[in-house]
NULUM-592361 format. One record per residue (C-alpha): residue number from 0; residue in one letter; x, y, z. Coordinates in pm, whole numbers, plus 50000, padded with zeros to 5 digits. Last residue first. Layout:
REM NULUM-592361
SITE  seq  type      u      v      w
SITE  NUM     A      X      Y      Z
...
END
This chain:
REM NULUM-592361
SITE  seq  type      u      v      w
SITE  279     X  65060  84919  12044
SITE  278     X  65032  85138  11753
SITE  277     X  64855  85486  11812
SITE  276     X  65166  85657  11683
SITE  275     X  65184  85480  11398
SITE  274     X  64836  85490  11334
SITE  273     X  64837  85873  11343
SITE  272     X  65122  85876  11099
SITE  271     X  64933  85655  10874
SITE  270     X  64654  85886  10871
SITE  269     X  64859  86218  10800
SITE  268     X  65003  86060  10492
SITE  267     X  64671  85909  10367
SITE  266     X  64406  86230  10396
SITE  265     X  64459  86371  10031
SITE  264     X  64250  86712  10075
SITE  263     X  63890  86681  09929
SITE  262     X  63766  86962  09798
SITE  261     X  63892  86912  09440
SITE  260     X  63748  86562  09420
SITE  259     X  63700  86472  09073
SITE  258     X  63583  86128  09045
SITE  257     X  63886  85966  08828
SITE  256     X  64148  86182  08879
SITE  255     X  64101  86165  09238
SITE  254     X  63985  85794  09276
SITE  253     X  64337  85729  09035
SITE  252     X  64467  85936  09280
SITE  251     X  64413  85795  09599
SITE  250     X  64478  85457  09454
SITE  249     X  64800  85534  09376
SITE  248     X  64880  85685  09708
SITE  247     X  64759  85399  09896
SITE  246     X  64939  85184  09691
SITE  245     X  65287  85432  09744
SITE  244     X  65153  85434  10111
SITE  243     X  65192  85079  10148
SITE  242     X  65562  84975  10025
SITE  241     X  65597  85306  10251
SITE  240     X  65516  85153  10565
SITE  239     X  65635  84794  10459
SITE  238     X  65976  84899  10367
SITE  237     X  65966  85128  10707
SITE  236     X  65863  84759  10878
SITE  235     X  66186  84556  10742
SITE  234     X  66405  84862  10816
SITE  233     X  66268  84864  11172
SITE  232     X  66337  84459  11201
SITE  231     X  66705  84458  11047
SITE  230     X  66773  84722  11289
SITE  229     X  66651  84544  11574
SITE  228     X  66749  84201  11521
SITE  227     X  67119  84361  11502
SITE  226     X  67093  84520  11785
SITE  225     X  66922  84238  11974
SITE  224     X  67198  84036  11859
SITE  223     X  67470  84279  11976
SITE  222     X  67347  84298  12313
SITE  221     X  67455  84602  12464
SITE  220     X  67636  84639  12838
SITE  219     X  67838  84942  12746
SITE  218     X  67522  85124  12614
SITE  217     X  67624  85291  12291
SITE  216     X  67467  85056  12059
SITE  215     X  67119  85134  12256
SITE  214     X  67190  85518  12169
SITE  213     X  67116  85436  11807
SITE  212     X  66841  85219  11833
SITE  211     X  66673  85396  12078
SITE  210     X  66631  85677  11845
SITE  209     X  66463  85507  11564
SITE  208     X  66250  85328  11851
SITE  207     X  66114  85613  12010
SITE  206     X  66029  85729  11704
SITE  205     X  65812  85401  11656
SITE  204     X  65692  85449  11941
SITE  203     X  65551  85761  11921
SITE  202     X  65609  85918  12300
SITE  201     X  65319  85958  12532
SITE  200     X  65478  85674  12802
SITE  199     X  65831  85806  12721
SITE  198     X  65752  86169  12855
SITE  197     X  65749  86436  12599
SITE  196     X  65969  86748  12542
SITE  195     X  66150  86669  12915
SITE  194     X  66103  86282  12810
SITE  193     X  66309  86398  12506
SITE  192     X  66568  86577  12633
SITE  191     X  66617  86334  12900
SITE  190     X  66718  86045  12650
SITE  189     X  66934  86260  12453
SITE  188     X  67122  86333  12804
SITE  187     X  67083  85980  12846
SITE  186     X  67296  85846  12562
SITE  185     X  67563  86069  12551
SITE  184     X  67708  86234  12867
SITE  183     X  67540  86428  13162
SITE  182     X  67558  86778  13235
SITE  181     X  67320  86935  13010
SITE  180     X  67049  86797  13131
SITE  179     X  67088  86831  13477
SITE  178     X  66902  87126  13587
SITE  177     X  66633  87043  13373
SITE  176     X  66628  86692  13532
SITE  175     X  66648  86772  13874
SITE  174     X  66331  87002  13783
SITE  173     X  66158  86736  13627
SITE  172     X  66181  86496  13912
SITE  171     X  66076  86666  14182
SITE  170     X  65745  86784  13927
SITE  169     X  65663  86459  13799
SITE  168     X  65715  86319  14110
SITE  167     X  65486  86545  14273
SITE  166     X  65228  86434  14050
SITE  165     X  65291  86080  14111
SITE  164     X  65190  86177  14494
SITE  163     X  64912  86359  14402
SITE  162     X  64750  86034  14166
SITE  161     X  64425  86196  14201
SITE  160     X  64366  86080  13803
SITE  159     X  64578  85821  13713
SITE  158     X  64943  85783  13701
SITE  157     X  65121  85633  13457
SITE  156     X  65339  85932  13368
SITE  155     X  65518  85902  13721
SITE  154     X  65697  85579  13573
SITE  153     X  65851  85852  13304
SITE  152     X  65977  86090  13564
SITE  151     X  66114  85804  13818
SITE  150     X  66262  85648  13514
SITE  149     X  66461  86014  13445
SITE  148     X  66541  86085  13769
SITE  147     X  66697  85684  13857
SITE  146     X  66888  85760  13534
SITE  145     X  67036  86050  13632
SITE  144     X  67138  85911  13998
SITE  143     X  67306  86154  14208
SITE  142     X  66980  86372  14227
SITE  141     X  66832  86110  14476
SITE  140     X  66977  86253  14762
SITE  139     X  66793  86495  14748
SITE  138     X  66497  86241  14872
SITE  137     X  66123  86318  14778
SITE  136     X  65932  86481  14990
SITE  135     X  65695  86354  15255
SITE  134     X  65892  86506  15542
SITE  133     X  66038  86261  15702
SITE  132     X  66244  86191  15371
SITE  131     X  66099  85993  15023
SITE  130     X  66261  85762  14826
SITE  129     X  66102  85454  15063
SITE  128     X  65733  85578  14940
SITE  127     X  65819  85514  14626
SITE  126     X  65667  85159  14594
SITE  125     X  65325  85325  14767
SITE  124     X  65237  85421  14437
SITE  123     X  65016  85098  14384
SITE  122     X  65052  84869  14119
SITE  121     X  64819  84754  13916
SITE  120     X  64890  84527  13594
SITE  119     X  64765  84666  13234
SITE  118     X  65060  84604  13058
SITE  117     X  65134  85006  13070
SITE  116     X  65111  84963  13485
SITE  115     X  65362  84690  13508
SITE  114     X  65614  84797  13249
SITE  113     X  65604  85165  13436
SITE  112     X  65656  85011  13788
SITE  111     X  65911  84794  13687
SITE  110     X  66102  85061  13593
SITE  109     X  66026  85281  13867
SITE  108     X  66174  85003  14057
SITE  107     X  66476  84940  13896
SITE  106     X  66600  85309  13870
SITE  105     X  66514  85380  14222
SITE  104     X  66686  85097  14344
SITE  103     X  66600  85028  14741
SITE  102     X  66493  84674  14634
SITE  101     X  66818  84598  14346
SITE  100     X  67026  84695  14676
SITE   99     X  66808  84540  14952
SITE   98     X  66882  84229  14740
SITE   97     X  66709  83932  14482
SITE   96     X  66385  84171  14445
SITE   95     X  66028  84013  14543
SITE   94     X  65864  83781  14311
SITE   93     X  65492  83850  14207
SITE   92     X  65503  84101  13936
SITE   91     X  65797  84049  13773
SITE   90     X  65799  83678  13793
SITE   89     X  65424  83776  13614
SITE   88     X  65610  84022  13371
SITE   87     X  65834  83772  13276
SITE   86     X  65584  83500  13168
SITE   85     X  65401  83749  12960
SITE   84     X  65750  83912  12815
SITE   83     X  65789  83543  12707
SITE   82     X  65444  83538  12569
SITE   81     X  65496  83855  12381
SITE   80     X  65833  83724  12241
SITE   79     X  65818  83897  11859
SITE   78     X  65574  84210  11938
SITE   77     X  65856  84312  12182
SITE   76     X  66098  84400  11893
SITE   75     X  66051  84793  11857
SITE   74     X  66396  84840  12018
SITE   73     X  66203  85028  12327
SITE   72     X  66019  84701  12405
SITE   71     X  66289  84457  12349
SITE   70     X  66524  84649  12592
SITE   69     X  66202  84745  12871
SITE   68     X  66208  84354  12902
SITE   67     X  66554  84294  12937
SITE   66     X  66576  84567  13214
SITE   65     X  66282  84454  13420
SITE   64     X  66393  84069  13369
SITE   63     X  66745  84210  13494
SITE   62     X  66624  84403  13810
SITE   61     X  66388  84095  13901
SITE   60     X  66634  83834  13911
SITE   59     X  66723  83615  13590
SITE   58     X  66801  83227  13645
SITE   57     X  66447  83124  13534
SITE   56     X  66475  83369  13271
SITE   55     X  66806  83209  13072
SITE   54     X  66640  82965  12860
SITE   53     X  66386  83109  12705
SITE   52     X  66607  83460  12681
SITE   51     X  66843  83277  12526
SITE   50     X  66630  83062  12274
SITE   49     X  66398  83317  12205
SITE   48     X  66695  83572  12100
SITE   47     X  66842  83315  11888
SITE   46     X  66512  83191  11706
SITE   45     X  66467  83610  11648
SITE   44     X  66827  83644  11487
SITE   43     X  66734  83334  11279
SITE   42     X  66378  83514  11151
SITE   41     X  66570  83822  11144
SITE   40     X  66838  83655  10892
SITE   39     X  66523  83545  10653
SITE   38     X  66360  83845  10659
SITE   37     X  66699  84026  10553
SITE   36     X  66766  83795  10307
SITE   35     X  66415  83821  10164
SITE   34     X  66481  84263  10134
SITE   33     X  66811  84147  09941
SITE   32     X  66603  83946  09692
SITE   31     X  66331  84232  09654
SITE   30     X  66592  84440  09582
SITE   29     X  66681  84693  09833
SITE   28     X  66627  85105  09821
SITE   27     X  66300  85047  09762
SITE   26     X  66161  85277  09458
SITE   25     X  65939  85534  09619
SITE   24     X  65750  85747  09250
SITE   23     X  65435  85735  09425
SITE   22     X  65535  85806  09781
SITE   21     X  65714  86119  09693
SITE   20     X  65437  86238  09436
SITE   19     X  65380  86591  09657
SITE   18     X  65429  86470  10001
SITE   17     X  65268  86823  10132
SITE   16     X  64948  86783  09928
SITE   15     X  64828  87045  09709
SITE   14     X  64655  87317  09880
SITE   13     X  64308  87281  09942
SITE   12     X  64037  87421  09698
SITE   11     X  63835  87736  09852
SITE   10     X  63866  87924  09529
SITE    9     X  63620  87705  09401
SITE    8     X  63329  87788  09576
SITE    7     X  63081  87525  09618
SITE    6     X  62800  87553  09455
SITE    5     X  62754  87182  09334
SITE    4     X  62838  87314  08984
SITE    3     X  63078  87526  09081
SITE    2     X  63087  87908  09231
SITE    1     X  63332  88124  09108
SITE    0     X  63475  88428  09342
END
C-alpha cells in the first residue's frame, strides 16, 4: 500500500467511469440543418395543438379535459400549453361531470383525482367512497375494468400521511392487478407492469414518456399530431441531453487532466440522471 503526497492511499482510486468516452466522442445522429427542421415543424405542430385544444375546451366535458390533459402530460409535451392545462384544470376542478356515467367512472375520476392533487389542488378521498360496498370495501365489481384498477392504483399514490382509505386502495387494487396482468392485451398490460414495479406518480418522467410514446400510437382513439409533436419533441430534448453531457464531459476532463484528481469519481452521468428524474 503507497501513500501519496497528500497521504492518501493510492490504491483506493475509483474505478474508471462507467460511460467510458461515450459522451465525448457523441456525434448527433442529425445535421444541425435536419435537427432546425425538426424545431421548426414542432413549433407548427405545437401552433396546431394550441389552436385545437384553445378552441375546442369550452365544448369539452370533464372526462375528456381529464383525458386530454393526462395525454400531453405523459407524452412529455405539457410544458408547451401550461396555461391551457391551467384553465382546464380549474373547469376540472369546479364543474361537475356531464352524466351519472362519466360521475360513477372509476377510471375518470381517479384520473382527475391524480392531475388535481400532483398540481397542487386538494381533493378529498371521499370521491371513492361511491366504489365501495356496505361494508367499507372496495367493490368486486370493479375488477371488470383494468384501466379503472390501474388509475385507482396510481391516484392512491397521492395520498398523504393517515390517508387509510388510499392505503387500502393501494392494496385492493394491487392485488386485482397482479392477478390480472397477464391477461390483458398490449398497451395496458405494459402499463400495469410498470405501476406494479413503480407507481406512475414516482415514475421518471422522462421514461415514462419513452414508453408512453410507443403504446400512445396504439390507442385506437390517438391523436396523430400529438404523436408526432411528441416524438419530434423527446428527440429534440435527448439531442440537448447529450449535446450537454459531451461539454460536461469535456470539461470534466480537461479539470481532470489538468488538476489531478484521482480520488474524485466523474459525478456528471449520475447527476443528470438525477435531474431527469427530479424534473417537473
Amino acid at each position: 500500500m503507497t501513500k501519496g503526497s497528500a497521504g492518501v492511499d493510492s490504491s483506493d482510486k475509483f474505478a474508471p467511469s462507467v460511460w467510458g468516452d461515450f459522451f465525448i466522442t457523441y456525434v448527433p445522429p442529425i445535421s444541425q440543418t435536419s435537427e432546425e427542421c425538426m424545431r421548426q415543424q414542432a413549433e407548427l405542430l405545437k401552433e396546431q395543438v394550441r389552436e385545437v385544444f384553445n378552441a375546442s375546451m369550452d365544448t369539452m366535458g370533464v372526462a375528456d379535459l381529464v383525458t386530454y390533459v393526462d395525454t400531453l402530460e405523459r407524452l412529455g409535451i405539457d410544458d408547451h400549453f401550461t396555461d391551457l392545462i391551467e384553465a382546464a384544470l380549474s373547469r376540472i376542478r369546479t364543474e361537475e361531470p356531464e352524466s351519472d356515467e362519466v360521475l360513477n367512472n372509476l377510471h375518470i375520476v381517479a384520473l382527475q383525482f391524480r392531475l388535481l392533487r400532483q398540481h397542487g389542488i386538494w381533493v378529498s378521498a371521499d370521491v371513492f367512497e361511491k366504489f365501495r360496498d356496505e361494508g367499507s370495501r372496495f367493490s368486486t365489481n370493479l375488477c371488470n375494468s383494468p384501466r379503472g384498477l390501474l388509475s385507482l392504483y396510481n391516484a392512491a399514490h397521492m395520498a398523504v400521511p393517515g390517508e387509510v382509505a388510499l392505503d387500502d386502495a393501494i392494496a385492493f387494487a394491487r392485488g386485482h392487478l397482479e392477478a390480472i396482468k397477464g391477461k390483458v392485451k398490449s398497451p395496458i398490460a405494459e402499463q400495469i407492469s410498470r405501476a406494479l414495479d413503480i407507481a406512475l406518480p414516482r415514475f421518471t418522467r422522462r421514461l415514462e414518456t419513452m414508453h408512453y410514446i410507443t403504446e400512445y400510437e396504439h390507442e385506437e382513439a390517438h391523436d396523430n399530431i400529438l404523436l408526432e409533436l411528441a416524438r419530434l419533441n423527446f428527440n429534440l430534448v435527448r439531442t440537448l441531453h447529450l449535446k450537454e453531457l459531451k461539454a460536461l464531459s469535456l470539461w470534466w476532463r480537461d479539470l481532470y487532466d489538468t488538476v489531478k484528481l484521482p480520488y474524485a469519481q466523474d459525478p456528471y452521468g449520475g447527476d443528470l440522471l438525477l435531474d431527469l428524474r427530479n424534473a417537473p
